[in-house]
C-alpha positions, -999 to +999 in steps of 0.1 A: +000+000+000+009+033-006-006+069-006-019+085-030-018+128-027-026+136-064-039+130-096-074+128-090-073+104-062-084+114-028-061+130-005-049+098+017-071+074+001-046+041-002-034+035-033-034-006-038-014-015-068-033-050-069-071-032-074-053-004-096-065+002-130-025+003-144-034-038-135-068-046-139-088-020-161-092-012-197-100+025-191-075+047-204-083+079-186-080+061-150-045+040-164-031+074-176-038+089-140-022+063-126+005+063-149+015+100-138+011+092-098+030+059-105+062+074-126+063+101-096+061+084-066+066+046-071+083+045-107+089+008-098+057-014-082+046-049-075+017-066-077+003-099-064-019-100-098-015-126-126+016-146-109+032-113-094+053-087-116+065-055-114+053-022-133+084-001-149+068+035-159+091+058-162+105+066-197+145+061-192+136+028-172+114+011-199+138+022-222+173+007-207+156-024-198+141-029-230+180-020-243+197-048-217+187-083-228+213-100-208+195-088-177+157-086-187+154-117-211+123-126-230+126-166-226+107-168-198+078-146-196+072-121-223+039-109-223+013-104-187-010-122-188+009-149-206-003-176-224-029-198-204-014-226-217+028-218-216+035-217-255+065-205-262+074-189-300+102-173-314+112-146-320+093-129-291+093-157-269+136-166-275+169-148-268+198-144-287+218-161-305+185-184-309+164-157-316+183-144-341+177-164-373+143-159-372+143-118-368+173-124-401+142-141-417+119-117-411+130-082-415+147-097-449+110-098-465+102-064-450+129-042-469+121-011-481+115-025-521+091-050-510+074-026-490+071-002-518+056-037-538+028-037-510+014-004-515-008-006-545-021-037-528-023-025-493-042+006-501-067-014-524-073-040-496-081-005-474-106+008-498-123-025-501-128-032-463-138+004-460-171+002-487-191-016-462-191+008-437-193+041-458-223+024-475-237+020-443-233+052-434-219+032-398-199+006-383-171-002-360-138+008-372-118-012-352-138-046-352-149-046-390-126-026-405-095-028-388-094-067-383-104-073-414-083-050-430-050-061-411-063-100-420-061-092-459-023-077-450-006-100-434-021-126-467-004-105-488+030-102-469+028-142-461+015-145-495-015-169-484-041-177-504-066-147-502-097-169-494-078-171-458-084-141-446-120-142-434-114-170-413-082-154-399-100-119-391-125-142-373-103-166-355-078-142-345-101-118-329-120-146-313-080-160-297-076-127-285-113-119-262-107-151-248-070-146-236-084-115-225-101-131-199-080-161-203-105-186-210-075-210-221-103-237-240-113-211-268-079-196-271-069-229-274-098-238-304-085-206-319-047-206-312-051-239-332-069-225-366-043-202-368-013-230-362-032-248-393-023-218-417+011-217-405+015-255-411-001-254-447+025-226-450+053-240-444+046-272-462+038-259-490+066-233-493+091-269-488+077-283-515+076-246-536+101-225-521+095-189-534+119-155-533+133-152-494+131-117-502+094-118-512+081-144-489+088-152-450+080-188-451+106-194-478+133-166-457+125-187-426+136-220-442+167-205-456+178-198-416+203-223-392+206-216-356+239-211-340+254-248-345+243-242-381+214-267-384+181-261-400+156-241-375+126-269-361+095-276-381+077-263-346+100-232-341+093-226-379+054-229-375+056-214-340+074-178-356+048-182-382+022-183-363+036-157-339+037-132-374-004-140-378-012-133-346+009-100-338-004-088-373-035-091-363-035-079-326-022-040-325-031-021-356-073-025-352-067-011-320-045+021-328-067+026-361-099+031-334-076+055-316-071+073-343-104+072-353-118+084-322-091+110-320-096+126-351-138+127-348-129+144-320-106+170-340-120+184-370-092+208-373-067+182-373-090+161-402-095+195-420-055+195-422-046+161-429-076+160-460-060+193-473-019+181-469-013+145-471+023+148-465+018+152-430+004+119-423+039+107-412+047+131-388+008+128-378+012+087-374+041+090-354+022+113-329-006+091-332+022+059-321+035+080-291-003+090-280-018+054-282+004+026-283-019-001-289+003-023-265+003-010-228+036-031-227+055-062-228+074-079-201+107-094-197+123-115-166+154-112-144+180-133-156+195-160-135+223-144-116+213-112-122+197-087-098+184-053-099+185-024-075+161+004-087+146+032-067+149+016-037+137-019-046+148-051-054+140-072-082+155-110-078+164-133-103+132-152-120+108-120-114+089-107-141+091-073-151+064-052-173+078-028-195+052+001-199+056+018-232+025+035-229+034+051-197+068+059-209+054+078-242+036+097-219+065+107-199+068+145-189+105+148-187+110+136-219+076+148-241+065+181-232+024+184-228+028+146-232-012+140-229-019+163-259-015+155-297+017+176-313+020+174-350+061+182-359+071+169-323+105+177-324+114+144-307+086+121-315+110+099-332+120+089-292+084+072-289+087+038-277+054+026-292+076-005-317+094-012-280+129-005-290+161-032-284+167-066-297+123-069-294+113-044-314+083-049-335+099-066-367+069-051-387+075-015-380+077-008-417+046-028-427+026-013-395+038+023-406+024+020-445 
């Protein structure tokens, strides 16, 4: 328990990290108050909740830890809540040097030419998926649009077969509600729809390999680990399956964001309609302001231990690295609750993570 003496909280009124809303809540408004009392007074905090793990909120904290993989390693426990049922896939779920080949494998189909190749495509897919709604005159932008937007790009960067994209919109958002509340039987049901794509994948890419350059399944089946053998079938279908899923997961929930924020800001929509070259500078704003991930976690590593602001965190211990809190941080983004288009140091969001975890999509995710 601590006390909490500002930020909307009653003066005195105890301030339990295990019933906070930083831990247990989806409203934004309460997390961001909590954020700003939690960066000031307890920058690192543990909770009981999901297993027990710390909260890291301030900006240069996420940020070196996220920078140190020898001492915060991903192997153990990379997400909170994790997996009900203790899968673990590369490359989020591996250190280096194993977790190298298949980041190699990945960012080599994600280079700046290819990317240019998925534009035309891309933006077709957008105006597609977009009819519906605007024929409607309504509809949910993150649920129908968004997932089944993002569905219909990850097809065209694994190069699946387009009829799979429905079913992958579906399952996918189906996996995710239920580890939401982790209701590990329909993640499960789910989880396993997906693993079936990744396992026709690779099969068929065996049996046709196609460009590395061009095509992930093929890159990843180009790869040895450090001994220089060939990666495993189930490491192979596991990163595959890992590429669906965080596809899938983060952009539906920014695009709402930025949805909402821009109904909200006619100006803003006014200036973006009228000057389309500042939709980068806008999207990286838009990045730093709602990161669709609160965080990730990393653990301890054996033989390691870490003294911060007055705490200890042993070896083994889970530790959540929050990017949201740290995009928001005050000593390093001035008015950091308000959108600023031409930041002058946007570019230090942490909203791909940053380090050897970074999100290997960044390019895709920004086009």
């Amino acid at each position: 328990m601590v006390h909490h003496h500002s930020d909307g909280v009653k003066e005195d009124e105890p301030f339990d990290i295990d019933k906070a809303h930083v831990v247990i809540s989806d409203n934004p408004q309460k997390i961001y108050e909590e954020y700003r009392y939690l960066r000031k007074e307890c920058p690192l905090v543990h909770t009981t909740q999901y297993g027990g793990y710390w909260l890291l909120t301030r900006y240069e904290d996420v940020k070196r830890a996220a920078l140190d993989s020898n001492t915060y390693i991903s192997s153990v426990k990379a997400v909170v809540p994790s997996d009900p049922r203790g899968i673990r896939r590369p490359p989020l779920n591996f250190d280096a040097p194993a977790h190298t080949p298949f980041r190699t494998a990945l960012e080599r189909t994600l280079k700046p030419s290819r990317i240019k190749r998925l534009t035309a495509p891309l933006q077709k897919h957008a105006e597609e998926q977009l009819a519906p709604l605007l024929k409607a005159g309504r509809g949910d932008i993150a649920a129908e649009f968004g997932a089944n937007y993002v569905a219909r790009v990850e097809t065209e960067w694994l190069n699946l077969d387009a009829d799979i994209a429905p079913g992958l919109a579906a399952a996918s958002a189906a996996w995710l509600n239920a580890w939401r509340v982790q209701d590990g039987e329909t993640v499960t049901a789910n989880s396993a729809k997906m693993y079936q794509i990744a396992r026709d994948l690779l099969a068929d890419r065996r049996a046709r390999p196609r460009d590395p350059e061009e095509d992930p399944a093929s890159s990843l089946l180009l790869e040895r680990d450090a001994e220089g053998n060939p990666l495993s079938d189930e490491h192979l279908v596991g990163c595959l399956r890992q590429s669906l899923v965080v596809g899938v997961v983060a952009p539906p929930i920014l695009i709402g964001s930025i949805c909402q924020h821009l109904a909200t800001d006619k100006s803003l929509q006014n200036q973006l309609r009228a000057d389309e070259s500042l939709l980068p500078a806008t999207l990286e704003e838009f990045l730093r302001l709602y990161s669709p991930y609160r965080g990730f976690s990393r653990t301890v590593a054996p033989g390691r231990e870490v003294q911060l602001h007055g705490e200890v965190v042993r070896p083994g211990e889970p530790v959540t690295l929050h990017y949201t809190s740290a995009n928001r941080d005050p000593d390093v983004f001035a008015r950091p609750d308000e959108f600023v288009l031409h930041r002058d140091n946007v570019a230090m969001h942490l909203g791909f993570g940053r380090g050897r975890h970074r999100c290997v999509g960044m390019p895709l995710a920004r086009l």
